[in-house]
Backbone as numpy.savetxt, mean C-alpha at the origin, in Angstrom:
# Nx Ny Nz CAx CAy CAz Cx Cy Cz
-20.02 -25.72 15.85 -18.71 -25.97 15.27 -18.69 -25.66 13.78
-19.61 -25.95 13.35 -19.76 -25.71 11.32 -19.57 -24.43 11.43
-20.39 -23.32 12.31 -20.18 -22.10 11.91 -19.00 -21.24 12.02
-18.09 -21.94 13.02 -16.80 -21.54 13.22 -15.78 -21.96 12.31
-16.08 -23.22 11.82 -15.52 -23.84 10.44 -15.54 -22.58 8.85
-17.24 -22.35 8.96 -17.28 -21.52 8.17 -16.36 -19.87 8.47
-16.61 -19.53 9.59 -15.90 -18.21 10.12 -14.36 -18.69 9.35
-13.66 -19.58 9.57 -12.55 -19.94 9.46 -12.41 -19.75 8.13
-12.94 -20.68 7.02 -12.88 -20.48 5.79 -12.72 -19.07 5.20
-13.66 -18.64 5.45 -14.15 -17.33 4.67 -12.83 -16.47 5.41
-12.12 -16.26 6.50 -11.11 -15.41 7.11 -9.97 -15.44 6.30
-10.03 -17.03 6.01 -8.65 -17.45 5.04 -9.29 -16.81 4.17
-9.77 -17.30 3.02 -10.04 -16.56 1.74 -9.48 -15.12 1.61
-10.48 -14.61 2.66 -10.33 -13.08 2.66 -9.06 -12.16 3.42
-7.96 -13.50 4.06 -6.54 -12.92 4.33 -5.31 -13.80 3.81
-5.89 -15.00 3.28 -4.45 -15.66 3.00 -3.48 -16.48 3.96
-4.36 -15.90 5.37 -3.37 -16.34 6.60 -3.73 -17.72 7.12
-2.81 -18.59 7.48 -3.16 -19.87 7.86 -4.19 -20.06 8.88
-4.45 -21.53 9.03 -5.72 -21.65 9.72 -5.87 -21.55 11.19
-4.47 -22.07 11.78 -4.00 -21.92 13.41 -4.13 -20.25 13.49
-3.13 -19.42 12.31 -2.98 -17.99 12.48 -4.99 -17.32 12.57
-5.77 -17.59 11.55 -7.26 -17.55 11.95 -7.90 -17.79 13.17
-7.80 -19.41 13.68 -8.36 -20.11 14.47 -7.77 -18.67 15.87
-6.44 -18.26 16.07 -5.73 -17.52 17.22 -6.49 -16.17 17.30
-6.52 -15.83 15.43 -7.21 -14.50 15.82 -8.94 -14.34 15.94
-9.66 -15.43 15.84 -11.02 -15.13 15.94 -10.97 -15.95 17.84
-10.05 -16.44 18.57 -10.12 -16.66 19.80 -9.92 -15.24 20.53
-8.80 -14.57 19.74 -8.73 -13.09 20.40 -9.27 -12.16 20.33
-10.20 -12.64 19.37 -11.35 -11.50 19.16 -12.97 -12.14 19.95
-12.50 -13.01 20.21 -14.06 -13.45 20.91 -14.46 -14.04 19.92
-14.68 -14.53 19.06 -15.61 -14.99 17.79 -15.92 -13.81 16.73
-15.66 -12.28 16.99 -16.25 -11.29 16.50 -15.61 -11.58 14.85
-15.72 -11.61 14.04 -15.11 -11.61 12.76 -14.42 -10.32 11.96
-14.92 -9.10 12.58 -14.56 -7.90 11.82 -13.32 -7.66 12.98
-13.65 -8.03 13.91 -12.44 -8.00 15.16 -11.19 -8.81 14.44
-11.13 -10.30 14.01 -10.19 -11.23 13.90 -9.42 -10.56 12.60
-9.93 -9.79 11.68 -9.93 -9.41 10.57 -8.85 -8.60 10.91
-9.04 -7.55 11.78 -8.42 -6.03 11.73 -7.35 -6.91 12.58
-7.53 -7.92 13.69 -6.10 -9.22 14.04 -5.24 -9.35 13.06
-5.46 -9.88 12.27 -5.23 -10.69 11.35 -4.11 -9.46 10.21
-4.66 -8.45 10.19 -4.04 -7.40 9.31 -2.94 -6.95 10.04
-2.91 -6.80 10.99 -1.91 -6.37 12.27 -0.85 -7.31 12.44
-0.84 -8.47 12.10 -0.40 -9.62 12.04 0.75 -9.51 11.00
-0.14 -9.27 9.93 0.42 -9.10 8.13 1.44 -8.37 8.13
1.06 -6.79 8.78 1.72 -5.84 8.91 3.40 -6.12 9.57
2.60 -6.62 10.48 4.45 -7.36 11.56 5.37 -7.82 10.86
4.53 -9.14 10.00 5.36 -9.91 9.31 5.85 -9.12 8.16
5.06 -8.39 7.43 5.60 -7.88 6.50 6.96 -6.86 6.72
6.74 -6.16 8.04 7.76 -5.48 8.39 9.08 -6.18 8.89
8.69 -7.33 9.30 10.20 -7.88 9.80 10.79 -8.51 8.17
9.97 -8.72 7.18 10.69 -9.23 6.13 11.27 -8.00 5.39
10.76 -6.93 5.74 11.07 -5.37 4.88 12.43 -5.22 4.37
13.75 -5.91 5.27 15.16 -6.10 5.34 15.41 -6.79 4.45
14.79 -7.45 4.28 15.82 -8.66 3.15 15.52 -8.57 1.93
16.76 -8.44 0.87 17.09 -7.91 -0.53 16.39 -8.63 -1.23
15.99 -7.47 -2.55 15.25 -8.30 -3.47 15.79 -7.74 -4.76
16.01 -9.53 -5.24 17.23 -9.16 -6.40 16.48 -9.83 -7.70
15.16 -9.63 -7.46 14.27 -10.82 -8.58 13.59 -9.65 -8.98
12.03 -10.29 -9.98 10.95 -9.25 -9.63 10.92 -9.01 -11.57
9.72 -8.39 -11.77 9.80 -7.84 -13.11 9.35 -6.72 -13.22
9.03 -6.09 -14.41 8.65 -4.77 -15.18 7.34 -5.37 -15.68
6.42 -4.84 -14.86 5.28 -4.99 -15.15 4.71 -3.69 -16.48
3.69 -3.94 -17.11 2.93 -2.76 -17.93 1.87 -2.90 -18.48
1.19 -1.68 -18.55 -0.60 -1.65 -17.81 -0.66 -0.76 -19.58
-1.64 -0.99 -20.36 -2.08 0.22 -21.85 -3.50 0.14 -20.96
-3.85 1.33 -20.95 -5.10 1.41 -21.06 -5.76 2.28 -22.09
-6.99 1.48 -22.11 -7.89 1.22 -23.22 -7.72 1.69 -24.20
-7.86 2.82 -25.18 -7.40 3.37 -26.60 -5.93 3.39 -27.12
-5.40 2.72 -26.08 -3.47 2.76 -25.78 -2.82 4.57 -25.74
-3.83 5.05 -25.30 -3.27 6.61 -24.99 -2.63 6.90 -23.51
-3.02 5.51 -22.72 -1.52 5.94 -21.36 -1.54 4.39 -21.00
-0.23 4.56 -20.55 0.08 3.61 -20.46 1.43 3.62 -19.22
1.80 2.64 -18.50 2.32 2.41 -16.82 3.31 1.64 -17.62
5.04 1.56 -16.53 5.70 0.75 -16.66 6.03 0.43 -15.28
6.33 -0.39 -14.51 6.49 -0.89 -13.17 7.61 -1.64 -12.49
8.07 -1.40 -12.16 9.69 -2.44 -11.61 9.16 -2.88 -10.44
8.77 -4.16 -10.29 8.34 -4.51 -8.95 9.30 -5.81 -8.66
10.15 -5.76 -7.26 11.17 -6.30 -6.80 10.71 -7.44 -5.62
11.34 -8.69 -5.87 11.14 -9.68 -4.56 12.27 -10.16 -4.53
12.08 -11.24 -4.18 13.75 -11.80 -3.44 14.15 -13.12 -4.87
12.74 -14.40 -4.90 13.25 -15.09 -5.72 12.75 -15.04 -7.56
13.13 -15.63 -8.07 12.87 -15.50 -9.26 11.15 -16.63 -9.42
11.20 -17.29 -8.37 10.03 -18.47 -7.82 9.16 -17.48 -7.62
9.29 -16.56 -6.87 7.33 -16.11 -6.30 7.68 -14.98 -7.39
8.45 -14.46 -8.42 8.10 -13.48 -9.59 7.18 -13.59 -10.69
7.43 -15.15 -10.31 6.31 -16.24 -11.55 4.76 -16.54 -11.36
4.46 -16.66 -9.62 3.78 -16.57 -9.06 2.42 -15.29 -8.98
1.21 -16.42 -9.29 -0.19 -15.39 -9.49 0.08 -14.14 -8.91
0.14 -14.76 -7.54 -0.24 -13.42 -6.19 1.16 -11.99 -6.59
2.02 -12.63 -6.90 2.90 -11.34 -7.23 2.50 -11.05 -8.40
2.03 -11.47 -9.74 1.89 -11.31 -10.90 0.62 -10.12 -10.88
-0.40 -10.65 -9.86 -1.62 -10.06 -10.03 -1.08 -8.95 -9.05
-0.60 -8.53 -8.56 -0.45 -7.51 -7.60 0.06 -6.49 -8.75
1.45 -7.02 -9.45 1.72 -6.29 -10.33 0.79 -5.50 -11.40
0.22 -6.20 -11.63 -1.11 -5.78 -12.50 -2.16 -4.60 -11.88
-2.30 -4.59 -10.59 -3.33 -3.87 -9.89 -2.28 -2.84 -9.62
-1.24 -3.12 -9.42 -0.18 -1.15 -9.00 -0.29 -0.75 -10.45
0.31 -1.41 -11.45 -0.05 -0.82 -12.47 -0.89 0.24 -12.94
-2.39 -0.60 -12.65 -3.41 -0.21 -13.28 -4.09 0.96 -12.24
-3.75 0.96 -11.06 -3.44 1.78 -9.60 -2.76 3.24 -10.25
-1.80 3.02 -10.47 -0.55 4.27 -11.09 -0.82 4.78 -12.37
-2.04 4.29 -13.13 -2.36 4.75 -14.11 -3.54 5.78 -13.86
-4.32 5.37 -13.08 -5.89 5.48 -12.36 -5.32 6.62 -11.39
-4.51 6.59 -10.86 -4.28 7.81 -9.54 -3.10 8.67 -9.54
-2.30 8.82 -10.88 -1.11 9.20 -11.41 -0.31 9.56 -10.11
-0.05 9.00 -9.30 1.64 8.96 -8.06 2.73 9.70 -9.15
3.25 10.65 -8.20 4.58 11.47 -8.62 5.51 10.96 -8.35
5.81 10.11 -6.90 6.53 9.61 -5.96 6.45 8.55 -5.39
7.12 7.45 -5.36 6.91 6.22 -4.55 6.60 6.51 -3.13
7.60 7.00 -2.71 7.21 7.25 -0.98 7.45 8.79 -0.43
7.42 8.74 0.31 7.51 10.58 1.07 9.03 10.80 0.48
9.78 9.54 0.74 11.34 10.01 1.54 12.09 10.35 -0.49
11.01 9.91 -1.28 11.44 10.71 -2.62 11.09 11.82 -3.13
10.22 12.58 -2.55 9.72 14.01 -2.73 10.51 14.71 -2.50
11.32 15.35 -3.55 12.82 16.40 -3.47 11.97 17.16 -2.60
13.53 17.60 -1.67 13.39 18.61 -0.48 12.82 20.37 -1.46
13.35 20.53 -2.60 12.76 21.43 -2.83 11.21 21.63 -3.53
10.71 20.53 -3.86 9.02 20.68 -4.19 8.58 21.01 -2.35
8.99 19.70 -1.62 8.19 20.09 -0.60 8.51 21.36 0.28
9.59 22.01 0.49 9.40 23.69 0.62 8.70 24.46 0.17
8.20 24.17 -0.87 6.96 24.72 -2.19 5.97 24.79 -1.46
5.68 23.60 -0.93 4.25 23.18 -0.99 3.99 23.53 0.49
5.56 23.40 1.54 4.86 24.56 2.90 4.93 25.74 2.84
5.41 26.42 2.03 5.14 27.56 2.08 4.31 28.12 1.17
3.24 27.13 0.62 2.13 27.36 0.14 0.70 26.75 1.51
1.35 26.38 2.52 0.76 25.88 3.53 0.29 27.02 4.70
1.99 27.73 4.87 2.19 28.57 5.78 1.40 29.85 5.54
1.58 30.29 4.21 0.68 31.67 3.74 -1.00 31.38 3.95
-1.45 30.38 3.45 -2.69 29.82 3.44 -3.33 29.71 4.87
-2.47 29.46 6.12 -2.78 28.97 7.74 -2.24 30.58 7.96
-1.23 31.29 7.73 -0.99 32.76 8.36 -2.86 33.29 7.87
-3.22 33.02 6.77 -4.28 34.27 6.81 -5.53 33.68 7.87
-5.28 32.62 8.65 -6.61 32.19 9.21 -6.13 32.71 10.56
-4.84 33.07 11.51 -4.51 33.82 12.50 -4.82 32.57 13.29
-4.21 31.63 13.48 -4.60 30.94 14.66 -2.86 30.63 15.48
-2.94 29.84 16.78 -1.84 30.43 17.19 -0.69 29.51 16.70
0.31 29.81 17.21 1.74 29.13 16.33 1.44 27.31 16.35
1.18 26.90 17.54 1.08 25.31 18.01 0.46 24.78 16.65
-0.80 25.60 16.86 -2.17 24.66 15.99 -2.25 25.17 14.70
-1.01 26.39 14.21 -1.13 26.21 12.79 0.63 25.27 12.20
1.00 25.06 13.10 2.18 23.95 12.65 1.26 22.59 12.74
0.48 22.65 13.50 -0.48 20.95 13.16 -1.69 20.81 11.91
-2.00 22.25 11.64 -2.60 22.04 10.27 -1.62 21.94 9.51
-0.46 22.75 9.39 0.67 22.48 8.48 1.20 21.26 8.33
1.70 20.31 9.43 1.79 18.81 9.39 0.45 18.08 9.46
-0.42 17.94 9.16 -1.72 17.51 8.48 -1.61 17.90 6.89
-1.64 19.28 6.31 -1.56 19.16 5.02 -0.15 18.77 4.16
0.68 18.70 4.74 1.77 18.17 3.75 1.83 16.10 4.09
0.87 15.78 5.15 0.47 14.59 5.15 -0.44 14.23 4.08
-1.28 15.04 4.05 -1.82 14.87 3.14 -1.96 14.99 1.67
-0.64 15.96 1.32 0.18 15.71 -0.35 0.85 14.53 -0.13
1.27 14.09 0.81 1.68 12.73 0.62 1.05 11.44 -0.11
-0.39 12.11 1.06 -1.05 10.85 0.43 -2.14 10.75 -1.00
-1.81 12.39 -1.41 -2.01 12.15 -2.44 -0.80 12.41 -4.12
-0.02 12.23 -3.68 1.51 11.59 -4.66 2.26 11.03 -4.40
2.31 10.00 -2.97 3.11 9.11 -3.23 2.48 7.80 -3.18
2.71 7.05 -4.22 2.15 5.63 -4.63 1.57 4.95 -3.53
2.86 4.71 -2.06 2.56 3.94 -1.35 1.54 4.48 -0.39
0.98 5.43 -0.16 0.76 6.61 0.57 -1.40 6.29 -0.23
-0.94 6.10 -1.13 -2.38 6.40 -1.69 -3.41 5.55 -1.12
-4.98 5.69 -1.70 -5.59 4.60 -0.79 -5.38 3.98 -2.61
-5.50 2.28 -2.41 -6.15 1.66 -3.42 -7.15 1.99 -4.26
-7.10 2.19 -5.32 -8.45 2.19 -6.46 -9.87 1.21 -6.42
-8.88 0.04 -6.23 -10.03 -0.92 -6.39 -10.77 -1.22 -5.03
-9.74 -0.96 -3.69 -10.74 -1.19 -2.46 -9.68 0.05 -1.88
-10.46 1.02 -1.59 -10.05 2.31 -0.92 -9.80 2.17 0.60
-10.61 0.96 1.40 -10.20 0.90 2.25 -8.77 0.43 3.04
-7.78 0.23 1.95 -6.25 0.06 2.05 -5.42 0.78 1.18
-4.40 1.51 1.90 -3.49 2.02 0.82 -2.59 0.76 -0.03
-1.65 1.59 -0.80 -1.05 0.42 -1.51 0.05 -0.53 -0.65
0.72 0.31 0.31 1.70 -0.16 1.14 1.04 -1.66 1.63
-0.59 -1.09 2.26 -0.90 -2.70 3.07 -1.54 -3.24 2.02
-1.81 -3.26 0.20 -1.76 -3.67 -0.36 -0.29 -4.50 -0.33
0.66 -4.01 -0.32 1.67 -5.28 -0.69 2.25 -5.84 0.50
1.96 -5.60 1.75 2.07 -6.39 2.84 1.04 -6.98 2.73
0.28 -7.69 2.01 -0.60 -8.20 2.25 -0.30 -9.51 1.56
0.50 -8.83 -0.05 1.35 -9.76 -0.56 2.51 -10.64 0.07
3.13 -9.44 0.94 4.50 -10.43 1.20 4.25 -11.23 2.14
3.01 -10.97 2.75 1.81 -12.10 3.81 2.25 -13.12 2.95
1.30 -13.29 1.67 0.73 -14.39 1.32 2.23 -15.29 0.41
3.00 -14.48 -0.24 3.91 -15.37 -0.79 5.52 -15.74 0.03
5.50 -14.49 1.15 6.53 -15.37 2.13 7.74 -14.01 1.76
7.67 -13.89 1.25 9.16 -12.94 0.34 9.04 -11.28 0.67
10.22 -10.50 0.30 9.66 -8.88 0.83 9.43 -9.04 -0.74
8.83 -7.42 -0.95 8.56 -7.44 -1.89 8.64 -5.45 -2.18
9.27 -5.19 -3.11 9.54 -3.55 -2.84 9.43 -2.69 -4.41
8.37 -1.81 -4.00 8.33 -1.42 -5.24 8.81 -0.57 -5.61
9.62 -0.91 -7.47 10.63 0.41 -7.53 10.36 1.74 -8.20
11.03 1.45 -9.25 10.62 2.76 -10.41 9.10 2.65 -11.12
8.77 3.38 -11.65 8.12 3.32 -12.14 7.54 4.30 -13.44
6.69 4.66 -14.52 6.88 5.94 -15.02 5.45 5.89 -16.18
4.39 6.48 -15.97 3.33 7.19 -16.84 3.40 7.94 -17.70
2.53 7.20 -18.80 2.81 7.85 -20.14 1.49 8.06 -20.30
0.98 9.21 -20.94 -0.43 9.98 -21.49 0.22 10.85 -22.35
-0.68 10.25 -23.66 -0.99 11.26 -24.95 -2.45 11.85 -24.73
């Protein structure tokens, strides 16, 4: 029983999610812990998506100098109350996109802001590149939707992996947030400065 106590502890720590929500996912995983974990995220994800709807009219302008003050991040990050804006877990999140958007310079918050005319650019810098390899129409439209997946994920914010733990992009970075403080949470503008 202690060691399942301990399993329990350490799950919370490391998701935020209550102890019944733990106790459910290390039963559905058998006891496995890396099992209850990847539960447990799947979980986050749900919730975070059913809260995705509801307006957020709070939130602040976060901003990141880094080190010699030669660039520097400004951040509009949006929740619902003016209560969880005040709050560590949103405060510190703010701080890590910041310092995220400074570290991995994002062009674009999400796909659906990448003007239609860059990304024509960039397939028909796709299409010339897959025409000279001659393969047939099917499987060079699936390298073509593979590489413009993959300018995605490397210019749009939400799209990126994390800096500090690569094994999450930023998106389930902040579902991870709106896990833990209850609220959606949506990130807006934003804009990088380098001298």
């Amino acid at each position: 029983m202690a060691l399942s106590l301990e399993k329990i502890q350490k799950l919370r720590e490391q998701t935020a999610a209550s102890m019944n929500d733990v106790k459910r996912a290390l039963d559905e995983a058998k006891g496995d812990e890396q099992a209850a974990l990847i539960v447990l995220r799947k979980q986050g994800k749900a919730l975070a998506d059913k809260k995705s709807s509801r307006a957020t009219g709070a939130g602040i302008i976060a901003s990141y100098v880094h080190g010699d003050g030669r660039m520097g991040v400004l951040l509009e990050l949006r929740c619902e109350t003016d209560f969880v804006a005040k709050t560590a877990e949103f405060q510190s999140l703010a701080h890590d996109l910041a310092l995220h958007i400074a570290a991995a310079k994002p062009k674009y918050t999400r796909p659906e802001d990448v003007p239609q005319g860059v990304l024509e650019a960039e397939k028909e810098i796709y299409l010339s590149q897959v025409a000279a390899l001659k393969k047939p129409e099917n499987v060079a439209l699936e390298i073509i939707k593979g590489k413009v997946q993959k300018y995605y994920d490397d210019v749009c914010l939400l799209n990126q992996r994390f800096v500090k733990d690569d094994s999450k992009t930023i998106k389930e970075v902040v579902a991870e947030t709106v896990v833990k403080v209850g609220e959606n949470i949506e990130v807006g503008k934003f804009v990088r400065f380098e001298i």
